[in-house]
N, CA, C and O atoms as a GROMACS GRO file, in nm:
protein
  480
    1UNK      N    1  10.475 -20.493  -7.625
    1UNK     CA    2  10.354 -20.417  -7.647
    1UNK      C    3  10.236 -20.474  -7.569
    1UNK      O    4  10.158 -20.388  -7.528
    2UNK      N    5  10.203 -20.616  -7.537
    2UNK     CA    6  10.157 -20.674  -7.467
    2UNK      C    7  10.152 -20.575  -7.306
    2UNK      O    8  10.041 -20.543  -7.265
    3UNK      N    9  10.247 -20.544  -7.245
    3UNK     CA   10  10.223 -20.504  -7.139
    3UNK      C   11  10.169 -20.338  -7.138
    3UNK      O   12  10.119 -20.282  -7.040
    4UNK      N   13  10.187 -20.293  -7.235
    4UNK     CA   14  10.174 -20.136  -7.238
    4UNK      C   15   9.998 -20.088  -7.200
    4UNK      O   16   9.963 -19.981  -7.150
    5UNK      N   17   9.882 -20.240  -7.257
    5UNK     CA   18   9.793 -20.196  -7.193
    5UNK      C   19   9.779 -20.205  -7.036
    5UNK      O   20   9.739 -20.112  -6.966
    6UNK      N   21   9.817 -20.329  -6.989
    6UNK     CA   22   9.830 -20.304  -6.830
    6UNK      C   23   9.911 -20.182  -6.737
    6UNK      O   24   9.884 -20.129  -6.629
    7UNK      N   25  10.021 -20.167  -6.832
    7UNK     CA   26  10.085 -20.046  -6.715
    7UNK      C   27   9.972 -19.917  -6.694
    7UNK      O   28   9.964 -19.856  -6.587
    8UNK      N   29   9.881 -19.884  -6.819
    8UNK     CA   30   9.841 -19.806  -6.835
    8UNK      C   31   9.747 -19.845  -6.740
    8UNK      O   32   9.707 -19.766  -6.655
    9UNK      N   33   9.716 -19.940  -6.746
    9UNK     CA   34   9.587 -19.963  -6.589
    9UNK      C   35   9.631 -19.989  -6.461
    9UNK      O   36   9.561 -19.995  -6.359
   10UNK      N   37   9.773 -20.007  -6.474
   10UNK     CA   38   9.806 -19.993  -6.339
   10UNK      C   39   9.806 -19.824  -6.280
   10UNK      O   40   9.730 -19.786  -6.190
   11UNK      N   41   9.895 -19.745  -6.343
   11UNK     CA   42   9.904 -19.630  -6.352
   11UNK      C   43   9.734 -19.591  -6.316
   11UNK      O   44   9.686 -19.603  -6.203
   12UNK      N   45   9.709 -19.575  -6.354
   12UNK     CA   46   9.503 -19.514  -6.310
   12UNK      C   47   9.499 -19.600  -6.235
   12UNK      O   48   9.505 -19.534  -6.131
   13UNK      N   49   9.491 -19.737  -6.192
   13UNK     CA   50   9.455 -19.715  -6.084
   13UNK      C   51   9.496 -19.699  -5.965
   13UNK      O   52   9.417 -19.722  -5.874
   14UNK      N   53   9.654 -19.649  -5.931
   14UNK     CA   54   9.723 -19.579  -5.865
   14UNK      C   55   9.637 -19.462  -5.845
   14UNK      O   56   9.569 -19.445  -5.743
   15UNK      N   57   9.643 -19.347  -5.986
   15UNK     CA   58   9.599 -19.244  -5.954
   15UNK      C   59   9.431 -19.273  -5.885
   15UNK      O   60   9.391 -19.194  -5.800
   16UNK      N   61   9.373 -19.350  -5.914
   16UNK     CA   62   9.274 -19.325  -5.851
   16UNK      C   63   9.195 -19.394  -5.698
   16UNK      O   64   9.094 -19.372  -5.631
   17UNK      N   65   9.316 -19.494  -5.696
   17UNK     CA   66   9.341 -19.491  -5.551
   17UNK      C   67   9.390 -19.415  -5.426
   17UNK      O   68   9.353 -19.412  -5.308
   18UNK      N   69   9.512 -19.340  -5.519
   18UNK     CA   70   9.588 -19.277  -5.440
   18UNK      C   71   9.510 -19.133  -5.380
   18UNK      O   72   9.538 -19.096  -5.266
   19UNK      N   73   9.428 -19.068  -5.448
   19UNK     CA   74   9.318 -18.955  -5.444
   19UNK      C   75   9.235 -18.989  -5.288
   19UNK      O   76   9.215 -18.890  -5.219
   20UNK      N   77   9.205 -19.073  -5.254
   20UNK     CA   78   9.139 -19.095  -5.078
   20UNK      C   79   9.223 -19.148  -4.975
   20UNK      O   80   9.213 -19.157  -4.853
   21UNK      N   81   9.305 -19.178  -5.056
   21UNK     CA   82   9.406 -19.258  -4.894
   21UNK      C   83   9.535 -19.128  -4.844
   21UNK      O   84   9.595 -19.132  -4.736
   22UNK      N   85   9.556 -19.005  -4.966
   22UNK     CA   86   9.588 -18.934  -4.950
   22UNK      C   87   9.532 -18.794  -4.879
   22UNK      O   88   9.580 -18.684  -4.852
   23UNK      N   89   9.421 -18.851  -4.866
   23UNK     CA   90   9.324 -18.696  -4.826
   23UNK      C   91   9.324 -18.653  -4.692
   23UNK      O   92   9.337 -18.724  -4.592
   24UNK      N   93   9.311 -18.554  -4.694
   24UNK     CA   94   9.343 -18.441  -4.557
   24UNK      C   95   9.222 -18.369  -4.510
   24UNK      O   96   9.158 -18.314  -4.600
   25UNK      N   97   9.174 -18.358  -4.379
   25UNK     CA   98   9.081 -18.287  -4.380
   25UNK      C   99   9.154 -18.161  -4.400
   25UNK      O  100   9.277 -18.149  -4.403
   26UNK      N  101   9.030 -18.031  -4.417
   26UNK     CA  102   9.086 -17.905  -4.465
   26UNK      C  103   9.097 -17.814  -4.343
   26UNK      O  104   9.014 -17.797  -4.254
   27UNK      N  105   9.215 -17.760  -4.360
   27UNK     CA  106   9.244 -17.645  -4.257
   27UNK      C  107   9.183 -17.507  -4.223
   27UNK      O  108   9.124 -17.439  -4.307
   28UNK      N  109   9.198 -17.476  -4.116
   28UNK     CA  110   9.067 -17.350  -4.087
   28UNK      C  111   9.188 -17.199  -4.131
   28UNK      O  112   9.307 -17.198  -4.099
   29UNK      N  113   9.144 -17.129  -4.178
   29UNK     CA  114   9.245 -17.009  -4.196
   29UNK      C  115   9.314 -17.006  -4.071
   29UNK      O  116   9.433 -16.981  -4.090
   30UNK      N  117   9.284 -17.021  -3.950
   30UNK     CA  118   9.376 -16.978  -3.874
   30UNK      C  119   9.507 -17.075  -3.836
   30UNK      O  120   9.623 -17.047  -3.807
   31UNK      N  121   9.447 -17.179  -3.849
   31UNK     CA  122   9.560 -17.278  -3.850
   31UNK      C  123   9.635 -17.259  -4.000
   31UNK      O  124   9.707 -17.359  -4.004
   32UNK      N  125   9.649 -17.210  -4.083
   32UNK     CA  126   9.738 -17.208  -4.255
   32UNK      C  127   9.784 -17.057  -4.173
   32UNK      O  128   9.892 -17.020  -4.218
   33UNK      N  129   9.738 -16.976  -4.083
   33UNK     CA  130   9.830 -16.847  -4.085
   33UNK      C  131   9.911 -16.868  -4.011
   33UNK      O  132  10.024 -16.822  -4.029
   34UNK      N  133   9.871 -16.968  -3.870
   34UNK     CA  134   9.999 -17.034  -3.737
   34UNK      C  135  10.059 -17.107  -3.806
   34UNK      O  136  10.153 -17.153  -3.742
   35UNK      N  137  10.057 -17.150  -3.925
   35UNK     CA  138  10.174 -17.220  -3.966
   35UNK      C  139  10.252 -17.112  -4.052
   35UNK      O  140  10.373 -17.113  -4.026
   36UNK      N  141  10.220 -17.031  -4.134
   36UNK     CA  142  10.338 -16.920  -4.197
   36UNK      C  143  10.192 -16.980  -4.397
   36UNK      O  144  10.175 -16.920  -4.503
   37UNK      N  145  10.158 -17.056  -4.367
   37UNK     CA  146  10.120 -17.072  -4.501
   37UNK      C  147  10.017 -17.031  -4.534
   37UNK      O  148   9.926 -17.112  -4.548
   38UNK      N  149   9.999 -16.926  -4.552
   38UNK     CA  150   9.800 -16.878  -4.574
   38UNK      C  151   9.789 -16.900  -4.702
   38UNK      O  152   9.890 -16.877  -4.769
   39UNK      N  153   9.721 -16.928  -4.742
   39UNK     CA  154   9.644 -16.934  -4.862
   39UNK      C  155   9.519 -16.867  -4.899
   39UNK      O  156   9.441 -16.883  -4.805
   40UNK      N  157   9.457 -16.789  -5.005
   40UNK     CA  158   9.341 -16.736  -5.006
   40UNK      C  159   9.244 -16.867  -4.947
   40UNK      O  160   9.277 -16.984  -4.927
   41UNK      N  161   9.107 -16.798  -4.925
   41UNK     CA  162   9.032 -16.943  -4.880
   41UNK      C  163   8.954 -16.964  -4.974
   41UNK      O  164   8.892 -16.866  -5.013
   42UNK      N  165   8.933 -17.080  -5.034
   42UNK     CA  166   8.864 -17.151  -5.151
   42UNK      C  167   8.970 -17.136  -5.228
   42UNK      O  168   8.948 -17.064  -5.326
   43UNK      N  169   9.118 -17.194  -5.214
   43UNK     CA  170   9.185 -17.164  -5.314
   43UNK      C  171   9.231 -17.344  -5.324
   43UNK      O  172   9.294 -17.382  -5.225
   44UNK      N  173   9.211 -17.430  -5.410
   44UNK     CA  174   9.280 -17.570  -5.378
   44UNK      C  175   9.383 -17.555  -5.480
   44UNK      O  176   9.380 -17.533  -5.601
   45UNK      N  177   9.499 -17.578  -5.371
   45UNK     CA  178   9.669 -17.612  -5.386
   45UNK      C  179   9.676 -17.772  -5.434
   45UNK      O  180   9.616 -17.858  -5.370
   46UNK      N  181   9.751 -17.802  -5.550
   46UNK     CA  182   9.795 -17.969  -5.523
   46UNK      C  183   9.922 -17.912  -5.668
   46UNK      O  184   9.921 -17.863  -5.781
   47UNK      N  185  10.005 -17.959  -5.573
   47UNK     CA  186  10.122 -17.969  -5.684
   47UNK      C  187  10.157 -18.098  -5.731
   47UNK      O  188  10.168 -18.173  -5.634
   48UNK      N  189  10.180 -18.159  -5.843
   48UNK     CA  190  10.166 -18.268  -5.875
   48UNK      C  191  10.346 -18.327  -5.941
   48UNK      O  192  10.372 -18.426  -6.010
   49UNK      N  193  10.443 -18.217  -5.884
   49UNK     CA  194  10.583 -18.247  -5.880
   49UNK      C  195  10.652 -18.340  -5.851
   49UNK      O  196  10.749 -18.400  -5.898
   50UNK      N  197  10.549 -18.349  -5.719
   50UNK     CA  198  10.621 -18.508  -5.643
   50UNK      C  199  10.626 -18.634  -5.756
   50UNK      O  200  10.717 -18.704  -5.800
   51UNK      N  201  10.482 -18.626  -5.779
   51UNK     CA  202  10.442 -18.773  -5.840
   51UNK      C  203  10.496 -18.770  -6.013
   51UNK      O  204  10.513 -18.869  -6.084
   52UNK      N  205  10.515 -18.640  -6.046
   52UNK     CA  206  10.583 -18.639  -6.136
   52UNK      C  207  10.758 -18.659  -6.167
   52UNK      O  208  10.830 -18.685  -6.264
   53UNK      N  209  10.776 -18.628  -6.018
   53UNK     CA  210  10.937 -18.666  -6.008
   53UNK      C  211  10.978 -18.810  -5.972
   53UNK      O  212  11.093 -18.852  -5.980
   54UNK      N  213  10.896 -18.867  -5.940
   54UNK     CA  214  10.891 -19.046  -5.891
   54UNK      C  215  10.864 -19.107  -5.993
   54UNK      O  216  10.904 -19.224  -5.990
   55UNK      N  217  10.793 -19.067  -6.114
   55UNK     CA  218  10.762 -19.168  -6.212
   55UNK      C  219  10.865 -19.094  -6.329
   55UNK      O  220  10.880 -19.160  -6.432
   56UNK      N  221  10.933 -18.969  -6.322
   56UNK     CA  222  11.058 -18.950  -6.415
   56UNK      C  223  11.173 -19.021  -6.346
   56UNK      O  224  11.255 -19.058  -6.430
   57UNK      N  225  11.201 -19.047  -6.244
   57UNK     CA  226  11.318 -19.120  -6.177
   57UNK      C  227  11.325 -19.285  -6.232
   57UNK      O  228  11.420 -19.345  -6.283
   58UNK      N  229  11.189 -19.331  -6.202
   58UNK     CA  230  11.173 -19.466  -6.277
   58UNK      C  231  11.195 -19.490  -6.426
   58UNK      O  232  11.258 -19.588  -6.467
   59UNK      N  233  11.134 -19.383  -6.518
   59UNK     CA  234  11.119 -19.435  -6.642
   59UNK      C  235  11.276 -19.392  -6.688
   59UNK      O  236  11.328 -19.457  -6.778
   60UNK      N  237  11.351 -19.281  -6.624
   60UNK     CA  238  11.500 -19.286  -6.665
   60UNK      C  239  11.571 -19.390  -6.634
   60UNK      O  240  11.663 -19.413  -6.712
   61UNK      N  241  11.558 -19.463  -6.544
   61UNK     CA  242  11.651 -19.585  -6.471
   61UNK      C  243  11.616 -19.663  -6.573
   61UNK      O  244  11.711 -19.721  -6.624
   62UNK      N  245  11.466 -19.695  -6.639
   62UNK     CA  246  11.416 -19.834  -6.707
   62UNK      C  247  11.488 -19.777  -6.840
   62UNK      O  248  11.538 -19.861  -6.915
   63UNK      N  249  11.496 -19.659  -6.870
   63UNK     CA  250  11.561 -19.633  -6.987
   63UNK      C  251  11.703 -19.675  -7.020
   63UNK      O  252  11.749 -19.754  -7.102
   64UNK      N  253  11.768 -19.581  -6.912
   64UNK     CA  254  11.900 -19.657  -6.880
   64UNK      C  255  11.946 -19.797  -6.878
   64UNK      O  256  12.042 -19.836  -6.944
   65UNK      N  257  11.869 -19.880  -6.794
   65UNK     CA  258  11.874 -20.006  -6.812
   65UNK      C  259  11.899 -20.107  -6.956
   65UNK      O  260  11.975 -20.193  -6.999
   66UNK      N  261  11.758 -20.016  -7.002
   66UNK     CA  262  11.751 -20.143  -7.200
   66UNK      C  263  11.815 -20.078  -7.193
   66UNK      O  264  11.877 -20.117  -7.094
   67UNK      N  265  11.878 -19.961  -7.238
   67UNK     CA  266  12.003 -19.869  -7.357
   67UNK      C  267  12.117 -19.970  -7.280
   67UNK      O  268  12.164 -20.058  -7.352
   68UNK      N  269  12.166 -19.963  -7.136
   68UNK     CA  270  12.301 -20.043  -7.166
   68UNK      C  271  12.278 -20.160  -7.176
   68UNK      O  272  12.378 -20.231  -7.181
   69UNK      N  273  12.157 -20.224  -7.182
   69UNK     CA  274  12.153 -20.385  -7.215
   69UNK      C  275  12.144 -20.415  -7.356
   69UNK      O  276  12.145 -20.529  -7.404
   70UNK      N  277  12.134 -20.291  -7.428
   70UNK     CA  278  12.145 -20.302  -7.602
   70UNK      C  279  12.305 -20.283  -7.647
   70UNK      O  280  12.377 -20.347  -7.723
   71UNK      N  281  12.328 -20.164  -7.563
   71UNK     CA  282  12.482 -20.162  -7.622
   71UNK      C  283  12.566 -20.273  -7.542
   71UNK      O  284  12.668 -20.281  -7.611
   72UNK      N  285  12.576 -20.337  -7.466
   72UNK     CA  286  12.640 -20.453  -7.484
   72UNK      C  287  12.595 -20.589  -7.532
   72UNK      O  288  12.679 -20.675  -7.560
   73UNK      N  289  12.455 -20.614  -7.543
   73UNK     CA  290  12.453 -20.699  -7.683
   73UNK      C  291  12.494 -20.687  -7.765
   73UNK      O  292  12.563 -20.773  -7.819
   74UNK      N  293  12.472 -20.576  -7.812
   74UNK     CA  294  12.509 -20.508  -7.967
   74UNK      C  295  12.691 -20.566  -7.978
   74UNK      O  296  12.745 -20.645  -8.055
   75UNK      N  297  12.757 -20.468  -7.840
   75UNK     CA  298  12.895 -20.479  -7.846
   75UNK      C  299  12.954 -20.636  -7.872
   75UNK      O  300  13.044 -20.671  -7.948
   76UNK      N  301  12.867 -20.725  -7.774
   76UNK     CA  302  12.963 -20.884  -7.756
   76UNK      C  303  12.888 -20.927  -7.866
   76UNK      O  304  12.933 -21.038  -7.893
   77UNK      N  305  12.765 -20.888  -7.973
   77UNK     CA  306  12.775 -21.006  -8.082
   77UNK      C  307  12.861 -20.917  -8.164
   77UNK      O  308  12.893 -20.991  -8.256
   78UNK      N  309  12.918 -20.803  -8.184
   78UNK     CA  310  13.003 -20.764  -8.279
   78UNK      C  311  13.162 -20.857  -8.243
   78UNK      O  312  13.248 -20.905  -8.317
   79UNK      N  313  13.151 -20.853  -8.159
   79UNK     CA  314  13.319 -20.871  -8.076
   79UNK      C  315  13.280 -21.056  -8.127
   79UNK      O  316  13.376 -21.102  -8.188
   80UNK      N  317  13.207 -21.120  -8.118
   80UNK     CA  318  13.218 -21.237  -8.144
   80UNK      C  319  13.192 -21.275  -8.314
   80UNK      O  320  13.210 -21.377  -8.380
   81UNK      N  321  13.162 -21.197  -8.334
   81UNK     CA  322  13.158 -21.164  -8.535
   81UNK      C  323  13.300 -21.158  -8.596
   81UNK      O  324  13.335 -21.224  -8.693
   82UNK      N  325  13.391 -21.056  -8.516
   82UNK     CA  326  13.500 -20.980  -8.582
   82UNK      C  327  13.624 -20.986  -8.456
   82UNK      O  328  13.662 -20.877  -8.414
   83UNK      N  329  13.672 -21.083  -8.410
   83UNK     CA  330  13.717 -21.050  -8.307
   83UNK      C  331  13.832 -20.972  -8.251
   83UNK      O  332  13.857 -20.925  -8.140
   84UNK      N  333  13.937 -20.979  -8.439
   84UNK     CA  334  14.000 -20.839  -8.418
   84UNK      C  335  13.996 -20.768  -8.394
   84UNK      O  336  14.102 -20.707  -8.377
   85UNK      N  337  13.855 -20.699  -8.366
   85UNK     CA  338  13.860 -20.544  -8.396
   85UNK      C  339  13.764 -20.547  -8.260
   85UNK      O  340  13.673 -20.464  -8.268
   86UNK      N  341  13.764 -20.617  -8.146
   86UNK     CA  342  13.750 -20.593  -8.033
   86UNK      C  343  13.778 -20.502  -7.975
   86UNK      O  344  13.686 -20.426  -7.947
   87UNK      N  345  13.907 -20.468  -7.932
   87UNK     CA  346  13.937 -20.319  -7.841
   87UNK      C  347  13.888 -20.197  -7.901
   87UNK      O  348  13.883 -20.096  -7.831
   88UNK      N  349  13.852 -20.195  -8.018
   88UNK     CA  350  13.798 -20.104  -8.081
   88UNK      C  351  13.688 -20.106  -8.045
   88UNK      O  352  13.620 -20.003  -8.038
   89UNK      N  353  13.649 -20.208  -8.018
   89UNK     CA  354  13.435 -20.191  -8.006
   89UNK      C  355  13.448 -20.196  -7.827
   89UNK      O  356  13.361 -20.119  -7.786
   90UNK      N  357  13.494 -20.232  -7.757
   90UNK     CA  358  13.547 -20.179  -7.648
   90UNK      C  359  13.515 -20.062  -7.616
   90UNK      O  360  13.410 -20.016  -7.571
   91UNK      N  361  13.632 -20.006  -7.649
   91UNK     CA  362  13.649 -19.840  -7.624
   91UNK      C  363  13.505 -19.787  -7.621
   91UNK      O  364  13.446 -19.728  -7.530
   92UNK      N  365  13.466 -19.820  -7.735
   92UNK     CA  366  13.341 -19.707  -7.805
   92UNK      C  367  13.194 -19.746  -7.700
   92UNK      O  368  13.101 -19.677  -7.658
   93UNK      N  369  13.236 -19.909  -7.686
   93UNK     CA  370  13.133 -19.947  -7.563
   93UNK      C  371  13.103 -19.839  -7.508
   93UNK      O  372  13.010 -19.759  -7.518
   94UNK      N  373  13.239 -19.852  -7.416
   94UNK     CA  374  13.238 -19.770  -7.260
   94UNK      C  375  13.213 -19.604  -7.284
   94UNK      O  376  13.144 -19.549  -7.199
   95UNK      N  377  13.255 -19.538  -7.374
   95UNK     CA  378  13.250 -19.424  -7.415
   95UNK      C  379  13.099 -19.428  -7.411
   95UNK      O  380  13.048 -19.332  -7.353
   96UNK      N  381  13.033 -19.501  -7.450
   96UNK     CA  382  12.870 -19.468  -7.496
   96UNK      C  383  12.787 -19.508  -7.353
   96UNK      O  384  12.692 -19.443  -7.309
   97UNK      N  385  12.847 -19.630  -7.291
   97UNK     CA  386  12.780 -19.606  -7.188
   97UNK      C  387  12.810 -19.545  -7.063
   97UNK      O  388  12.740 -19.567  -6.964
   98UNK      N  389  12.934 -19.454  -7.060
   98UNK     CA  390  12.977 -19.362  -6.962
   98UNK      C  391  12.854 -19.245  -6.973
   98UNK      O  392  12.774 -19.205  -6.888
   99UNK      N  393  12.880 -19.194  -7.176
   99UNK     CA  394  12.772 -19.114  -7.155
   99UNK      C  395  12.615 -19.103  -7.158
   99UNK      O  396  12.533 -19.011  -7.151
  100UNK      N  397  12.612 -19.218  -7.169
  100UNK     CA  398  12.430 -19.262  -7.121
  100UNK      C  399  12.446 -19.275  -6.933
  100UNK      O  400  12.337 -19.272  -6.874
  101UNK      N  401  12.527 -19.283  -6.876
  101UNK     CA  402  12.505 -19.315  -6.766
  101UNK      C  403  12.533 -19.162  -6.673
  101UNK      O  404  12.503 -19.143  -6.555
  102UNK      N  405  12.587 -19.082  -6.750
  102UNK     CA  406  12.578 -18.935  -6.718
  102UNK      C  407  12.439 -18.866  -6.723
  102UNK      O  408  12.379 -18.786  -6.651
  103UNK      N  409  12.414 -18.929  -6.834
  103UNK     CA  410  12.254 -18.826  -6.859
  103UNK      C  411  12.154 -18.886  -6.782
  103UNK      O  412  12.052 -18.825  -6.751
  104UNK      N  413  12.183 -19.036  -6.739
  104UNK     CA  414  12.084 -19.054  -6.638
  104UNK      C  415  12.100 -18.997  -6.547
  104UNK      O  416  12.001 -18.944  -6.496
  105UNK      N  417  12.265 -18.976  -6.466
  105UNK     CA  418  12.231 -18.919  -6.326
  105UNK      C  419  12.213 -18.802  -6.280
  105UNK      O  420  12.201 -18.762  -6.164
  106UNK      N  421  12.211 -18.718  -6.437
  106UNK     CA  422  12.191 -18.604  -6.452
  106UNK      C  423  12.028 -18.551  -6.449
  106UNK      O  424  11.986 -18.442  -6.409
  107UNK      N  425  11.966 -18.641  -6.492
  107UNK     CA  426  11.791 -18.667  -6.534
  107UNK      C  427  11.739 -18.695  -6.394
  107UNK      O  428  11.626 -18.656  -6.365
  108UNK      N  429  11.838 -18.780  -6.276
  108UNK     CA  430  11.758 -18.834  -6.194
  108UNK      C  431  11.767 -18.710  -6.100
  108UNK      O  432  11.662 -18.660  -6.058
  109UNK      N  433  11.888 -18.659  -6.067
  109UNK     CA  434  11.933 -18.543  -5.972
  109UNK      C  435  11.797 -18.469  -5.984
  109UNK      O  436  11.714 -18.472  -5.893
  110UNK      N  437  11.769 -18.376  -6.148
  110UNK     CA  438  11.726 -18.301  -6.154
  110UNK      C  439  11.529 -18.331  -6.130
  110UNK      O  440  11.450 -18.238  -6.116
  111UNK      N  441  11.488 -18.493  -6.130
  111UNK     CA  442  11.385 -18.518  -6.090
  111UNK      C  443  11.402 -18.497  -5.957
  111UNK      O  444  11.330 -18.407  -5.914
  112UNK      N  445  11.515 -18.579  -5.832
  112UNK     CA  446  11.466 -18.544  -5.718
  112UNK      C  447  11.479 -18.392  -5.638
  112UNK      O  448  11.432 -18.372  -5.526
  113UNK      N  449  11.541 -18.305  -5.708
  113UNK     CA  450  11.557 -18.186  -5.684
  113UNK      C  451  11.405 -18.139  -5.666
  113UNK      O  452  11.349 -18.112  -5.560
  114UNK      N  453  11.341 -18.135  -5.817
  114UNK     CA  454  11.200 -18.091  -5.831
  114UNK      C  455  11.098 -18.148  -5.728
  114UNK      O  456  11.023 -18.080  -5.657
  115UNK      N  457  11.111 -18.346  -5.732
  115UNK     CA  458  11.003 -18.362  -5.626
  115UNK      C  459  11.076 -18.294  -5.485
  115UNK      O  460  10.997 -18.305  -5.391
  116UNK      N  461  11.159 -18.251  -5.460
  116UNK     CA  462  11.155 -18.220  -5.302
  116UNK      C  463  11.125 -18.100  -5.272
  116UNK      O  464  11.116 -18.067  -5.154
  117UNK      N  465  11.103 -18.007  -5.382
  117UNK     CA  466  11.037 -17.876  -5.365
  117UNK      C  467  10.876 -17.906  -5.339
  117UNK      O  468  10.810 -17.842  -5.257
  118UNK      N  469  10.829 -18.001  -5.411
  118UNK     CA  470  10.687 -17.998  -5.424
  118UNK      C  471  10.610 -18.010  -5.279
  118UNK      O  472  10.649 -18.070  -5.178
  119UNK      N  473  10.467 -17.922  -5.303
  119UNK     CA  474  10.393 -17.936  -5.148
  119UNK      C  475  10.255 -17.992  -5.175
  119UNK      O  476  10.205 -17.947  -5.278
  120UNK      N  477  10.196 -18.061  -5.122
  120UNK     CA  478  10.080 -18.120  -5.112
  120UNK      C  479   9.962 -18.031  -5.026
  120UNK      O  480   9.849 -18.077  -5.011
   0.00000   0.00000   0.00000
């Protein structure tokens, strides 16, 4: 809990760094129609997909990460408690983290899918 106030200040001040080092001067209508992209004029575009698909890619991986670093704690102090009944806690291991490790790469696909649509 200690760190949860810093990420939060790291995070801002990303975002509010990232706002000028990203900036573009603005295009004249005729250059947005030679490219195929017109836009009404006075209309500001910012899709915010990208940056939303880069920080869902991370927080699924960090998720992923503790969850299988819990279920095999969890698993080897059971297995060293009971050691009969090892292949049993085994099995159920891998079963659980096959399917945690599905839904991550299922979570991550579908983040970088989204950021690569996104346009700035």
């Amino acid at each position: 809990m200690k760190m949860l106030p810093l990420l939060a200040l790291v995070v801002v001040g990303l975002f509010v760094a990232a706002t000028p080092a990203l900036a573009q001067p603005a295009k004249t209508e005729r250059e947005k129609f030679q490219e195929g992209k017109y836009a009404p004029p006075n209309t500001p575009v910012f899709s915010g997909a990208g940056v939303a698909a880069g920080l869902g890619m991370g927080l699924t991986i960090i998720g992923a990460g503790l969850g299988l670093g819990r279920i095999g704690s969890s698993a080897l102090e059971s297995m060293a408690r009971q050691p009969e009944v090892a292949p049993r806690i085994q099995t159920a291991m891998i079963i659980i983290a096959a399917m945690l490790e599905g839904a991550t790469l299922a979570s991550v696909i579908l983040c970088y899918l989204l950021g690569g649509n996104s346009t700035f």
